[in-house]
Each structure stands twice: as C-alpha cells, then as structure tokens.
C-alpha positions, 0 to 999 in steps of 0.5 A, spaced: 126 903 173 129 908 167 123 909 164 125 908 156 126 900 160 119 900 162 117 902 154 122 897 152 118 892 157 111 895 155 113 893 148 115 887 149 109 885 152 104 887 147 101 881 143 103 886 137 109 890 134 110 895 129 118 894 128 120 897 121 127 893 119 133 897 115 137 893 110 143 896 105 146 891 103 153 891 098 151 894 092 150 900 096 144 902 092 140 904 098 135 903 103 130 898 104 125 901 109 120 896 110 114 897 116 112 891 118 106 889 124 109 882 128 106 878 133 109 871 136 116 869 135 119 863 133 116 858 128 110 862 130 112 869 127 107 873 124 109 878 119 105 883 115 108 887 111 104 895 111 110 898 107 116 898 102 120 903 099 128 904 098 130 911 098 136 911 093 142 913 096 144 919 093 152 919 088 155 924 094 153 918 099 156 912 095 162 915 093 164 916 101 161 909 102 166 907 097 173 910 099 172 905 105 168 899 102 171 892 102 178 895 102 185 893 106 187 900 107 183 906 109 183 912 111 181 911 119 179 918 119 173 917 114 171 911 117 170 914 124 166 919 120 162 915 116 159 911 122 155 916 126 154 921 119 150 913 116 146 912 122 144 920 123 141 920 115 138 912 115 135 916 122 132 921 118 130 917 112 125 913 117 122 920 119 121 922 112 118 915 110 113 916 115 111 923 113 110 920 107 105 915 110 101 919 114 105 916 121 108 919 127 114 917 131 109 914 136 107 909 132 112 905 131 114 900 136 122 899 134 127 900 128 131 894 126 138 898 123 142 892 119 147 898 118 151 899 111 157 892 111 164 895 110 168 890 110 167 882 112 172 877 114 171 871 116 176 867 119 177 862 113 178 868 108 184 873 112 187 866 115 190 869 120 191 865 126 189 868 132 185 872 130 176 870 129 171 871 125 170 878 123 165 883 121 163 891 121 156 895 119 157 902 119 151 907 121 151 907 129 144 906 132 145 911 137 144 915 131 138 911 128 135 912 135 136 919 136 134 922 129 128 918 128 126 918 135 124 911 135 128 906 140 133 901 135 136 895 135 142 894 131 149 891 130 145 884 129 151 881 126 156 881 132 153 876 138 153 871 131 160 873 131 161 872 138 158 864 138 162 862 133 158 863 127 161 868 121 156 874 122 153 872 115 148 869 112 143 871 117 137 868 113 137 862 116 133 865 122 128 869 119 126 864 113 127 859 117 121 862 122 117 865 116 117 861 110 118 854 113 112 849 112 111 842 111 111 838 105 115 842 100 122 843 100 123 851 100 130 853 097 129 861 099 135 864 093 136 872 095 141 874 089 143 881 093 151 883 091 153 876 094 148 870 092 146 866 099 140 860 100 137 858 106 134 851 105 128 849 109 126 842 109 119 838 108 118 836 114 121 843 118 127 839 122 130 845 125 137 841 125 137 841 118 136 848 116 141 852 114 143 858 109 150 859 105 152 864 101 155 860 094 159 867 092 157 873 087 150 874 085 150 882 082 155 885 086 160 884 079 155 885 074 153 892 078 161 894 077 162 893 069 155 896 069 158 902 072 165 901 068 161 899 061 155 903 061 156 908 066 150 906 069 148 903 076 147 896 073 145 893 066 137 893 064 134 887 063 141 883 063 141 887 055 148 887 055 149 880 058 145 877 053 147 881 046 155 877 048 158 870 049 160 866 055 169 866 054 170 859 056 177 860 058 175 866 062 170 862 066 174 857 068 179 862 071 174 865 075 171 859 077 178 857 081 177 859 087 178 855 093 172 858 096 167 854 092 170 847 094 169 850 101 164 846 106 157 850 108 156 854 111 160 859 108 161 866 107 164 871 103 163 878 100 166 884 095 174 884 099 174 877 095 170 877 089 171 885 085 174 887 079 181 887 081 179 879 082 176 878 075 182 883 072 186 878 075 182 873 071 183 875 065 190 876 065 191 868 067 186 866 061 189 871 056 182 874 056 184 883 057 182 884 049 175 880 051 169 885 048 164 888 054 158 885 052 162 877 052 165 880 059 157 881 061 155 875 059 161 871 062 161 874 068 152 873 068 155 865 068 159 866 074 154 867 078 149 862 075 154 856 075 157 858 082 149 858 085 146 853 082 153 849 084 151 850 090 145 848 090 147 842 086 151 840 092 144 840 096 139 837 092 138 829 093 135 825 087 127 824 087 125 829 092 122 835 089 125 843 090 122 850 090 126 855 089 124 862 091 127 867 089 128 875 091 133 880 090 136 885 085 139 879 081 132 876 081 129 882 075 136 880 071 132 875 065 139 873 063 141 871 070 135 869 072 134 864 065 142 861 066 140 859 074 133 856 071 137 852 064 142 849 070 137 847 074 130 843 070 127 839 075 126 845 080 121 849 080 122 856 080 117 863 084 119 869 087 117 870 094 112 874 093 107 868 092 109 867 100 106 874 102 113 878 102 115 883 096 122 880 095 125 886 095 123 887 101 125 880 104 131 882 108 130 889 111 123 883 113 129 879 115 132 884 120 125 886 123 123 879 124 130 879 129 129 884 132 123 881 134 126 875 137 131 880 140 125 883 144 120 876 146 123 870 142 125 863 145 131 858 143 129 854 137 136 850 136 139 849 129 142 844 132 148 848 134 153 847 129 159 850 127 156 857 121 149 856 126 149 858 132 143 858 137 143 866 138 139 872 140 142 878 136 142 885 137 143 891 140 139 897 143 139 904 143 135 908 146 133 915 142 135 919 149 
C-alpha cells in the first residue's frame, strides 16, 4: 500500500482528529485558519476549536484577486496563475500559524482548504440550457498540501455540484451536525459577503433541515466603504447610521427576481455589485444621492432581503433563535435593522454555542472533511439544492 494511504487510513481510524479548516470567503479579507480537535461524525460530531486567527491578506494579493473576481472576462492567463500561486501562500500561512503556536506539521492530522471562490454560477443565474450548475475556488490543494507538509482536503463544492446541488450554501451539513439540538428552533445566520441561513428544527428531522442564501450581506457595504471611505469596510456601521434610507432606491434594488426564487438558492458578487446598484440608482433617478444615505440604504437591503428570507420560514406560535456569525454580524446598523424587522425572535451569537463566530466557516469545512474521512450517509431528505454527499478532494504533500 502507498504509504501516504495507510496515514490517510491510520487517521481514519483515530478515535481523534486534529484537522485545521481554511475559509476565505468573498470579501477577499483574508484567511480564516481554525485548528480544530474532531471526534465522531454525523449528528454526533464533536468539535473544540483550539485556535483562531485570520491573517489579512495583504493589498498586492487582493488587488491579483480582484482582476478575476465574479468577472465575465478575464485574462486566462491570471487565473492559471493565481490557482497554485493562492494554494502555495495559504500553505505557507498554516505553517506560519503553527510556528506561532508552538506545533509542528506533525501534529496535524488534515487541512481542509475551502480555496478562494472566484466565480459562482448556478444554473438559474447564467440560464444557459445546457449547461449545470457551476462553481470555481481557486488555491489548488496540491499546493496547500505540499508548502504545509499536511495531507489536504479540498474543492469540497464540486461532488455538490456534481449531485445536483448549487455548490453553496454548504452550511446545512456541518450546522446541521454541530449546532442542532431538540427543543429550539436555531436559525444559524452568517452575514459574510453573501448573507445565508441554515434552519435547524425543534425536533431535528434531518429532512427539514435546509441553508439558502437570502442575497447581499457585507459584500456592498465593503465596496462603497472602499469607494466612500478608502477603507475596507465601515466601522460600526458609523456611515450608515449618520444617513437616511432612499425609499425609491430601495425598491429598485429590491427588484430582482432572485428574491422571488424558491429555497434553496444561491447567488454571489457576479450579481449583487456595484454595477447592480449604479444600475439602480439610474432607474430611481438616485445617481445625485449623498454617500452616507447610499450606506444607510444599501445597510436596509440586506436587512430587509434577510429578514424577508426569514419571514418566508418563520410559522406563527413557534419560537425562533437566530445565531447570528460573520462580518456582518459586528455591523450595529446591520445587525439593529434585522432585529427591528424581526421582534418575536431572539437574537445570539454563535459563540454562546461553543464557536468564535468568525471562526464558524473555516469550523465548517474541517467538520467536512471529517465527514470526507469517517462519516456515514445522513439523508437531508434528498431534494433538490440538498443532496445526500460526502465532499472533498485529497492531495497528498508528496
């Protein structure tokens, strides 16, 4: 037997495993690296989260990001070189964690590499008949692999793709196996770039479960911050506060037919981006509007297309707590609108559940690639958008 198999089986067998889950998500701000301790699998997934940190990526990486990011056209060339050149420099970013926290390679069990998203195109979204759903992280796992010296597991999205699903959100699985539990219905709200929600029913029917995304969270917000206030986002939502809502601009943004859709449903920054909103203003004669009104009203956007989403799911008489994690989720103006539209739920974060919620997607993916080595077949009741499906891709770093 190849004797880098027989570790992957020697890890398999272990009654526990230290996996360290990668996450970057749309708002290019960095890397999430969480070093986490797993034992079972399924709906009895133990996690402890030993460590945290997101290293900033610096402007040179974002601006190489950004020549390719949720664009049509590209230069092929970039994207050819950005695949290896992103998996070589998360590799290189684990080993610099672990030199910060005292660990070797060696004490690593796997690596689970989300990559960096560069485009995603569910089939609803570029409606082009003969082709599926569609979606494409960068940051190869060979590289991740061989510059940490940690076998990898990666490309998590595509086996989702493959079944039938849109590659996103991915949520429903590990939420679904960490944060469920009877007696409370959990609505787990992660406001990244793109806002989603995984619902988690009182009484855990697996078949009920489901995560959707319910369209911008920060990913807007972050673009006018840079564009407004030359920084990366807008500090305690200040900006945002300091304005008023434009009606008229609201509803233009609010018209597209993604929101009508059905859940599950996905989308991303090839949509919801600053050309989307110019295109707004001109319908709603808004192009004059002062900077801080733009905030304020693009800061209701996402409340109101969230807590819509949310309204689609919530039944009269039941009680709801929404968890909320993500960038969004240290966004008071964000954060008070989805609460206002919201009353008869109760709000937390998720780190009253045990997990630092910036950390809760890098969790996420090492709790996949748990399910990739040792985990059974929980059904989500095999509809469309949620299909019954071990993910992953392993690399070996030699």
């Amino acid at each position: 037997m190849n004797q880098q198999i027989q570790q992957l089986y020697t890890i398999a067998q272990k009654s526990e495993r230290r996996i360290i889950g990668l996450m970057s998500g749309t708002s290019l701000d960095g890397l999430d690296v969480a070093l986490c301790r797993l034992s079972g699998n399924g709906p009895g997934t133990t996690v402890i989260l030993e460590r945290f940190a997101t290293i900033p990526y610096d402007e040179d990486l974002k601006t190489e990001i950004r020549t390719i990011f949720a664009k049509k056209e590209i230069e092929f060339e970039q994207l050819c070189l950005l695949n290896p050149y992103i998996g070589r420099i998360h590799g290189q970013l684990v080993r610099e964690c672990l030199t910060h926290w005292q660990l070797q390679p060696s004490d690593v069990d796997i690596i689970a590499s989300h990559g960096q998203t560069v485009f995603h195109a569910p089939k609803r979204q570029h409606g082009r008949a003969k082709f599926p759903n569609a979606t494409l992280q960068i940051g190869d796992g060979d590289h991740v692999a061989a510059a940490a010296g940690i076998i990898t597991i990666s490309d998590f999205r595509q086996k989702h793709v493959a079944l039938g699903g849109e590659g996103a959100p991915l949520a429903v699985y590990g939420d679904y196996f960490m944060f469920s539990r009877a007696g409370e219905n959990r609505i787990l709200l992660n406001m990244g770039g793109i806002a989603n929600f995984t619902y988690l029913p009182v009484d855990q029917d697996a078949a009920a479960v489901f995560t959707t995304d319910t369209g911008p969270g920060n990913t807007l917000l972050d673009a006018y911050a840079r564009r407004l206030l030359d920084k990366p986002y807008d500090q305690n939502g200040q900006l945002a506060a300091s304005g008023k809502v434009q009606a008229d601009l609201l509803k233009a943004l609010k018209q597209h037919p993604f929101f009508d859709t059905d859940f599950p449903k996905t989308t991303g920054p090839e949509v919801f981006n600053t050309t989307y909103v110019s295109e707004a203003q001109r319908m709603s004669q808004t192009t004059d509007i002062a900077p801080a009104d733009l905030m304020a009203t693009l800061v209701q956007f996402s409340a109101d297309t969230i807590t819509e989403a949310i309204g689609r799911l919530v039944q009269p008489g039941q009680q709801y707590t929404i968890y909320m994690s993500g960038g969004g989720a240290h966004n008071p103006a964000l954060t008070g609108a989805i609460q206002a539209q919201l009353p008869a739920c109760e709000f937390k974060r998720t780190d009253e559940l045990g997990i630092d919620g910036d950390a809760k997607e890098a969790v996420l993916f090492a709790v996949l690639a748990n399910e990739c080595l040792v985990g059974g077949t929980t059904s989500f009741g095999n509809r469309q958008g949620v299909p019954t499906v071990s993910m992953g891709k392993i690399s070996f770093p030699r």
